[in-house]
PLY file of the C-alpha trace (Angstrom):
ply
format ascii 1.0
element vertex 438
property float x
property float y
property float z
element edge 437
property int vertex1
property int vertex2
end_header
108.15 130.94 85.98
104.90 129.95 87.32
101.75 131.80 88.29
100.75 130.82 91.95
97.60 128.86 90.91
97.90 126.83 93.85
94.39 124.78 93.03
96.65 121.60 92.24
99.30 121.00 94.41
101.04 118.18 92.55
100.60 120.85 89.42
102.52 123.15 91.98
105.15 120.95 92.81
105.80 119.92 89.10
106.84 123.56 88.48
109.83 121.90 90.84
110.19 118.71 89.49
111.27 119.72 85.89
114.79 121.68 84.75
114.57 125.25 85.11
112.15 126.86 82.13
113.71 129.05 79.40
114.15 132.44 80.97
112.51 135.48 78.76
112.68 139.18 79.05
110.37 140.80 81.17
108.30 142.98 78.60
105.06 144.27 77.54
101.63 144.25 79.23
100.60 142.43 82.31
98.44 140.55 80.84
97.73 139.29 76.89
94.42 138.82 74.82
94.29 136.26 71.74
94.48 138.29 68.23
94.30 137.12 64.34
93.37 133.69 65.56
90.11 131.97 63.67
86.70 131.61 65.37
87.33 127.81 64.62
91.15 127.75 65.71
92.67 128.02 69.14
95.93 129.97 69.78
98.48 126.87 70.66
100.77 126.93 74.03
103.89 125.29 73.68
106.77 123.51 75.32
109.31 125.91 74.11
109.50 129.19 71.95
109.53 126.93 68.98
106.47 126.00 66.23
107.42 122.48 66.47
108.21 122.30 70.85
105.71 119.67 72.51
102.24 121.28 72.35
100.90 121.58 76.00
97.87 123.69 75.82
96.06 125.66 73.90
93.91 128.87 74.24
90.34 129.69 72.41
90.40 132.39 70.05
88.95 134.60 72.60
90.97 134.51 74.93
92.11 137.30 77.39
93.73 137.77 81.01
96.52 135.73 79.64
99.29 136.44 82.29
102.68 137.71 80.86
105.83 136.04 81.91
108.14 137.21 79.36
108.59 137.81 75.38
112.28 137.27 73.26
113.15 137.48 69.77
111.71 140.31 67.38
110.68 143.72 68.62
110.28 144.64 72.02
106.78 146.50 73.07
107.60 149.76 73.09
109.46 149.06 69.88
106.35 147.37 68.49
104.19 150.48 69.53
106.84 152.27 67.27
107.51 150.62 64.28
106.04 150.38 61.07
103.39 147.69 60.12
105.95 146.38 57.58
108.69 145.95 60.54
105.92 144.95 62.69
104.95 141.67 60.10
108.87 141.12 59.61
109.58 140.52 63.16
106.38 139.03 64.55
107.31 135.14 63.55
110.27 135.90 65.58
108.66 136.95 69.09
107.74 133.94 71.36
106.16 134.90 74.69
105.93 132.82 77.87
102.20 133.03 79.21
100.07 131.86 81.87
96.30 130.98 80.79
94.18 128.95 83.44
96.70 127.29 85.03
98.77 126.20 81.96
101.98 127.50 81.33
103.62 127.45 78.06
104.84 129.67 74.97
102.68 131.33 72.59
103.32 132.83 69.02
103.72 136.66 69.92
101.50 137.44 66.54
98.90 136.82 67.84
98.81 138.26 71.06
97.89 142.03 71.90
97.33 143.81 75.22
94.56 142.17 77.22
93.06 142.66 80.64
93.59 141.31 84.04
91.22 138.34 85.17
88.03 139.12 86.57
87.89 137.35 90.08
84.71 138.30 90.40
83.38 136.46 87.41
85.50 133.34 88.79
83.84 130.62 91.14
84.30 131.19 94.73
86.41 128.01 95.15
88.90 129.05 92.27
89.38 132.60 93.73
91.77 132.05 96.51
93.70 129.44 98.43
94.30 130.06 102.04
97.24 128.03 103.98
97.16 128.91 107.65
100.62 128.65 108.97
100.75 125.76 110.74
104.65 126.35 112.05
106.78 128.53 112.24
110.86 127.24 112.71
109.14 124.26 114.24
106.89 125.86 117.33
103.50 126.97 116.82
102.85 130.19 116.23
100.41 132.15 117.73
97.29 134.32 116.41
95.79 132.84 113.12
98.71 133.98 110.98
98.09 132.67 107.10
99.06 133.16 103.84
96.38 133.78 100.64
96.86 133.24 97.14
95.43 134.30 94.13
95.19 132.55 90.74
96.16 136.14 89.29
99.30 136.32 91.52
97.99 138.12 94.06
99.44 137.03 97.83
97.90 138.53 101.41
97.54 136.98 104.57
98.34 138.11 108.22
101.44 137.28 110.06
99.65 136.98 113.15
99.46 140.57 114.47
99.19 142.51 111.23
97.87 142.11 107.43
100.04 142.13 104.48
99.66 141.95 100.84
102.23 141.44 98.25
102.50 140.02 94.06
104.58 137.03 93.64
105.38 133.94 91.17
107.02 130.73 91.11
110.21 131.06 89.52
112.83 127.82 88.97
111.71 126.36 92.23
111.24 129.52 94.18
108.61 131.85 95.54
110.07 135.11 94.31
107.77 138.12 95.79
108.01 141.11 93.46
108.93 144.32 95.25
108.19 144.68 98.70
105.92 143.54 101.01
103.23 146.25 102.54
102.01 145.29 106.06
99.68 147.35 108.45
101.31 149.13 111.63
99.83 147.39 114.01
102.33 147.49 117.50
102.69 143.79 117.57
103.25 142.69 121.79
106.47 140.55 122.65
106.59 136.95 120.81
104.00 138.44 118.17
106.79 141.06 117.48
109.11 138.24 117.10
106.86 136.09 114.73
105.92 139.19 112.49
109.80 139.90 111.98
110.17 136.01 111.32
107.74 135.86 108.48
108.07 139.39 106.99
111.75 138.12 106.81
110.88 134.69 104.87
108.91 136.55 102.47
111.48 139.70 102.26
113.71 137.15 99.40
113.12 134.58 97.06
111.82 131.38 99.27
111.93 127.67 98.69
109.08 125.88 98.42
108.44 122.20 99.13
105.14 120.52 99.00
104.22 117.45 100.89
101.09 115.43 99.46
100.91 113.26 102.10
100.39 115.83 104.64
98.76 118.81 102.52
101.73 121.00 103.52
103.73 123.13 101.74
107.24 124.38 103.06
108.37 127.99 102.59
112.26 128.59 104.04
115.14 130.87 103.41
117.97 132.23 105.64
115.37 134.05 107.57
113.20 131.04 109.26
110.79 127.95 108.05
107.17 128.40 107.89
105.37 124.93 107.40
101.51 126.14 105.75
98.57 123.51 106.02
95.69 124.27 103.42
92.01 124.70 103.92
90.13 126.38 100.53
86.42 127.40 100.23
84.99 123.63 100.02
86.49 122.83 103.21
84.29 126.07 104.85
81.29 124.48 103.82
78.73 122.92 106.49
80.49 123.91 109.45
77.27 124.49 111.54
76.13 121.08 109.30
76.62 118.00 111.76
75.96 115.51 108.51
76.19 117.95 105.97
72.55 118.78 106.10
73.25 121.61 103.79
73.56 121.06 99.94
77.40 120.43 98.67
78.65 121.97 95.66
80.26 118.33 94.85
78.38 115.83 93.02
80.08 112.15 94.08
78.65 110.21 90.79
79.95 106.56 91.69
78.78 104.34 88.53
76.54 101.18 89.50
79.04 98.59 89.32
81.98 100.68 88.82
82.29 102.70 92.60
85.72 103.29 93.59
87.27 101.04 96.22
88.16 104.09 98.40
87.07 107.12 99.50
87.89 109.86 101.59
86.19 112.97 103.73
86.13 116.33 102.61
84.36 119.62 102.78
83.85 119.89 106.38
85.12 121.58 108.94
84.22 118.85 112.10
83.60 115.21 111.95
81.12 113.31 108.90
78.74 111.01 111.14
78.70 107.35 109.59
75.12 105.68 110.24
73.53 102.63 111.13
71.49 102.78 108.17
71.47 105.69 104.97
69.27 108.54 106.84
69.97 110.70 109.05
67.74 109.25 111.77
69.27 106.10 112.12
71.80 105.94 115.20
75.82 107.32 114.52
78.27 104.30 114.66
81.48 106.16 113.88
82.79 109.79 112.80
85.23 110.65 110.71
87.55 113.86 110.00
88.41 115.17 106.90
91.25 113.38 105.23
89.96 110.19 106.79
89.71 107.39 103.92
87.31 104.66 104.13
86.49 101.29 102.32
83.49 102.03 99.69
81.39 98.93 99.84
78.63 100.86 97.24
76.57 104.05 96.54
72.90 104.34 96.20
70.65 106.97 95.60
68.59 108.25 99.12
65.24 109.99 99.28
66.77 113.00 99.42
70.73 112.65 99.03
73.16 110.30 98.24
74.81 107.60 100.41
77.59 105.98 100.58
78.08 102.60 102.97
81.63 102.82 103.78
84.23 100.80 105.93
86.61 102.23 108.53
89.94 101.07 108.01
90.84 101.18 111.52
91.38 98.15 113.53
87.54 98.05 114.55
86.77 98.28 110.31
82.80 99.92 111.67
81.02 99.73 108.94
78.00 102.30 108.11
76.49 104.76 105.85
77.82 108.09 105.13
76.17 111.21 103.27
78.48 111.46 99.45
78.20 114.66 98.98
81.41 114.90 101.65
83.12 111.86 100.16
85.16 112.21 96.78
87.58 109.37 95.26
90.88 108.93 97.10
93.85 109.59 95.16
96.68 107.56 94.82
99.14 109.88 97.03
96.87 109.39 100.25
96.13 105.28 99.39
99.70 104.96 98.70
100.51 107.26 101.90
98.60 104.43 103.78
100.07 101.40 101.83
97.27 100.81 99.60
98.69 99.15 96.75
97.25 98.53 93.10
100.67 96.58 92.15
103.76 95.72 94.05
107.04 94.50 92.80
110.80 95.21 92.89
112.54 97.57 89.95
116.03 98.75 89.41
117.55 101.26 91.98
121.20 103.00 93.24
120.85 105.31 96.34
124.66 106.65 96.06
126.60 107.89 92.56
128.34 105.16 91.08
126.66 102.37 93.14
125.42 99.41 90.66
121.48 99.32 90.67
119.78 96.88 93.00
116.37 95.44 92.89
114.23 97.38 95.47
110.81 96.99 96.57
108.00 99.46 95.03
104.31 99.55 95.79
102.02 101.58 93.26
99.04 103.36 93.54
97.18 104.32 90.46
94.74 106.93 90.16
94.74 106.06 85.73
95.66 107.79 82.74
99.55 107.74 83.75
98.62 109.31 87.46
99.86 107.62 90.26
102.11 107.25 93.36
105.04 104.87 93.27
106.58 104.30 97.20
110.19 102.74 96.89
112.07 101.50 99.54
115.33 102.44 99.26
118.82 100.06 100.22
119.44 101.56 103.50
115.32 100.98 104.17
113.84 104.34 104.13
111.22 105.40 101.62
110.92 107.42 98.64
107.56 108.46 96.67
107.62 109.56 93.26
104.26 111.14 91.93
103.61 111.01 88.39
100.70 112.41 86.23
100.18 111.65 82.19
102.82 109.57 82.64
105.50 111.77 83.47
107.48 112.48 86.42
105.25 115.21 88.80
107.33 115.21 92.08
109.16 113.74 94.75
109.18 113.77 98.50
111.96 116.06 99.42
112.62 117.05 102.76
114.64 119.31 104.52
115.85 116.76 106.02
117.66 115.38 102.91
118.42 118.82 101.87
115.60 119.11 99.15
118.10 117.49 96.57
117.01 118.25 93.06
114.80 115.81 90.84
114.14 115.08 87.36
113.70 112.62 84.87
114.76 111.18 81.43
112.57 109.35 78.98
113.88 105.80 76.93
111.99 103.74 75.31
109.00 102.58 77.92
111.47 103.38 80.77
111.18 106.42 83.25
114.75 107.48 84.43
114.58 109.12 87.60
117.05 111.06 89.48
116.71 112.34 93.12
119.84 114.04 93.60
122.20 111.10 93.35
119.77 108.52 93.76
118.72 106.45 90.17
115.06 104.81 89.97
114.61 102.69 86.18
110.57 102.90 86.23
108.71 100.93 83.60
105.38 102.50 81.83
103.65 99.37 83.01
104.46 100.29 86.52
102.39 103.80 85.82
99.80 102.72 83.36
99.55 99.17 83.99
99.64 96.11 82.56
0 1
1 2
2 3
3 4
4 5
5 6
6 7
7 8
8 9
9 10
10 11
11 12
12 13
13 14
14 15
15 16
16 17
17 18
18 19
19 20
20 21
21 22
22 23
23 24
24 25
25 26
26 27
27 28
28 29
29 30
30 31
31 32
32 33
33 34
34 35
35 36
36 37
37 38
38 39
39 40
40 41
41 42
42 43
43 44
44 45
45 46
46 47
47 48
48 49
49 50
50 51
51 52
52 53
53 54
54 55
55 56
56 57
57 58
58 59
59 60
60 61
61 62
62 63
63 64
64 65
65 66
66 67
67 68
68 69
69 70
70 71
71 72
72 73
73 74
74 75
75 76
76 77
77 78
78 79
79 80
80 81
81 82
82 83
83 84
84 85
85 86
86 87
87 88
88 89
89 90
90 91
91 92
92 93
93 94
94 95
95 96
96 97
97 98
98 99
99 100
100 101
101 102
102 103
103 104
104 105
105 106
106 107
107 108
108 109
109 110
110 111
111 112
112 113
113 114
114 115
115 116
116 117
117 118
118 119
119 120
120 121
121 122
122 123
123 124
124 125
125 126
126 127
127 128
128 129
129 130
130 131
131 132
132 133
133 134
134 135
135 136
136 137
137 138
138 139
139 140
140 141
141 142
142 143
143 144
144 145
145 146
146 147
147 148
148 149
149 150
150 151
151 152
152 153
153 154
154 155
155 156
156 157
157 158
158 159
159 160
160 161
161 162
162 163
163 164
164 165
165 166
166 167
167 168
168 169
169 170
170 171
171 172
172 173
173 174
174 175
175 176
176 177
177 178
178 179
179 180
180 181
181 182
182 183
183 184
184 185
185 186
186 187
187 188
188 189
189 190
190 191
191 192
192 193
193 194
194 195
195 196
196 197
197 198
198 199
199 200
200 201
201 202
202 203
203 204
204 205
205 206
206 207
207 208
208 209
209 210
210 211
211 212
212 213
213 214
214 215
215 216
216 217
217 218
218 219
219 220
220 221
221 222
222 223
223 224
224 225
225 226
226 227
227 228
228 229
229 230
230 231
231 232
232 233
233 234
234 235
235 236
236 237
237 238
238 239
239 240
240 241
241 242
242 243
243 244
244 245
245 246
246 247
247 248
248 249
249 250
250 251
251 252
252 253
253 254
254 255
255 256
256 257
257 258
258 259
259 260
260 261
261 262
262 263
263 264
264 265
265 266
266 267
267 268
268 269
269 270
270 271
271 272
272 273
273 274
274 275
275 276
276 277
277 278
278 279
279 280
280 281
281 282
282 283
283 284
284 285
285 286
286 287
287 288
288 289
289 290
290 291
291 292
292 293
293 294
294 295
295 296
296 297
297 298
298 299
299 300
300 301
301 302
302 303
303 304
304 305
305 306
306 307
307 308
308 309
309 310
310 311
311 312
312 313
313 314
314 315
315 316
316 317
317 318
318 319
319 320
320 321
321 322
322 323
323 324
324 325
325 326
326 327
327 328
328 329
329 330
330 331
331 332
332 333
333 334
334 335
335 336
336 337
337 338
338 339
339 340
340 341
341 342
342 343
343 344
344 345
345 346
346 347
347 348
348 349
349 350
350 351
351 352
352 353
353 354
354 355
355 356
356 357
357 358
358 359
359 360
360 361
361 362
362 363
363 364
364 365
365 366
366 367
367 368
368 369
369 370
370 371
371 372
372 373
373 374
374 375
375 376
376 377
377 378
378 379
379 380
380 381
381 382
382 383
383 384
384 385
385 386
386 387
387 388
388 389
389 390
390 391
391 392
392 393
393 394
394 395
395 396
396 397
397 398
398 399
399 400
400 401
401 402
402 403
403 404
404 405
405 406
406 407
407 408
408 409
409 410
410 411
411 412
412 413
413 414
414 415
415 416
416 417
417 418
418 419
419 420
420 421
421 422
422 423
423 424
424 425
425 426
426 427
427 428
428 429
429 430
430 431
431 432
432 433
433 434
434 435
435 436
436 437
């Protein structure tokens, strides 16, 4: 199960990438606070509902809006509520419960949990509040109105399918966007291919949906028997300065490029139009090139302005224009969009079978490395065609399914310092030095 905390979308697609989780009774409150645990202490998240599964997070011992996802083993609530507090300490060691807490799933000791509260999204930062995807398609034509779909770090889904608003609660569940209960939707009379489009994406979100995410593009894929929706995400940051030719206004993002040590390239974000890139670093001095957000550019070096930050970047283009751009609307580009554009920190050949029972071959890889065992490895395959394989703290993250391929199912076995990776019945053998380096 996963909460739809769609603020990292290789986070979101690793909910995908891994075997389906555990599966726990449905139980208790909506939502947990941290009990019995020391002001010094944190309240551990783990792997599995075991005290020695793979730690993966932990939670401070005042902790609350900790989402629910399931208990099993000792009492259930409403026996809790009734039981005794010597039947109560007898079974607690037992209970295991499957939480959500800021984005981290795992399974916490049910001890020391007790009923909390739901998140306040008020008290949250405007940019961690909710992620809007307009719906870019919809079974492959473009839809019309602004239909979109909103999600909510607490669960929480809305949007409008064109015509009318609706709002729903839903989770990520062994692959799958599974809406709980049905969806409400104004009454709007919705005229002839509006009607049409409504019924389309009521329908996709009527039953438990697939979901595919596509790095590369910033698109994520929702489709069931009813129709395909293809989403394209915009989030507060990329609202900002949208009257702001350069940016003129203040960004919330601080680009802090070490002397010496600035990345090699960037890429725009947080506007809506074009970022001008100048003759010289002020806005005065004459516009040589624009670029959209998404666009990534050669750094050449960062300096400090009179009054902002600036960047003098490259165009990677055939022209390469080269020119000084504000920084506040330029963050590091990560490995998926460099590697997207064939920007290689390593290339080599490693072990690789694109059919079962075919022998492994050596096949050509390129790697883009964003560090700390992130990064993007780009295979090409025997019969020619590509394959990326994200990876973050050195595990497997995702794959590039399609619906063309039939969104075959991924994973990935550890041995020694060798990755095995399976994408449906293709093998890939990748070594940690491929990841991390070295």
């Amino acid at each position: 199960m996963n909460s739809l905390r769609f603020l990292s979308p290789l986070i979101f697609s690793a909910a995908m990438a891994l075997s389906g989780p555990v599966r726990a009774e449905a139980d208790g409150p909506d939502f947990f606070r941290v009990t019995g645990v020391a002001a010094e202490d944190v309240l551990n998240l783990r792997a599995a509902p075991a005290a020695d599964a793979e730690k993966v997070g932990e939670i401070p011992p005042d902790g609350d809006g900790i989402r629910n996802l399931g208990c099993e083993g000792g009492l259930s609530f409403a026996e809790w509520q009734q039981a005794t507090e010597a039947e109560r300490q007898a079974a607690a060691r037992q209970r295991w419960c499957q939480v959500a807490y800021r984005g981290v799933e795992g399974w916490a000791a049910g001890r020391f949990l007790a009923e909390g509260t739901a998140p306040d999204l008020d008290a949250m930062p405007a940019n961690a509040q909710l992620q809007t995807w307009p719906i870019a398609e919809i079974d492959g034509q473009q839809p019309q109105g602004v239909p979109e779909i909103v999600f909510s770090p607490s669960g929480g889904l809305s949007g409008s399918t064109g015509c009318n608003r609706f709002t729903a609660t839903a989770r990520l569940e062994g692959g799958a966007l599974v809406i709980d209960g049905p969806v409400g939707a104004t009454q709007m009379a919705c005229p002839g291919a509006l009607d049409a489009q409504e019924r389309t994406v009521l329908g996709i979100l009527a039953g438990p949906v697939a979901v595919s995410y596509d790095p590369f593009e910033d698109a994520l894929t929702l489709w069931n028997a009813a129709g395909t929706m293809t989403l394209r995400r915009t989030d507060a940051a990329a609202q900002r300065g949208a009257a702001a030719e350069d940016g003129e206004t203040p960004s919330r993002h601080s680009f802090q490029a070490s002397q010496g040590q600035a990345n090699a390239y960037l890429s725009v974000f947080g506007l809506e139009g074009h970022l001008n890139i100048r003759a010289e670093a002020t806005t005065s001095a004459p516009v040589v090139a624009r670029a959209v957000p998404g666009t990534m550019l050669r750094n050449i070096g960062c300096s400090q302005g009179a009054s902002r930050r600036w960047c003098e970047v490259e165009t990677l283009d055939g022209e390469q224009v080269r020119g000084w751009a504000a920084a506040d609307y330029l963050e590091p580009a990560n490995s998926a969009l460099r590697a997207g554009l064939g920007i290689f920190d390593a290339i080599g050949r490693l072990p690789c079978a694109q059919t079962a029972g075919q022998p492994t071959a050596r096949c050509e890889f390129g790697v883009a490395r964003d560090g700390a065992g992130s990064a993007t490895v780009i295979v090409i395959r025997p019969d020619g065609r590509q394959r990326a394989l994200f990876f973050q703290d050195g595990e497997l993250l995702g794959a590039d399914t399609s619906q063309a391929d039939g969104y075959p199912e991924y994973g990935a076995t550890r041995e020694a310092d060798l990755t095995f990776v399976r994408v449906g019945d293709e093998r890939y053998e990748i070594p940690d030095a491929v990841i991390f380096g070295g």
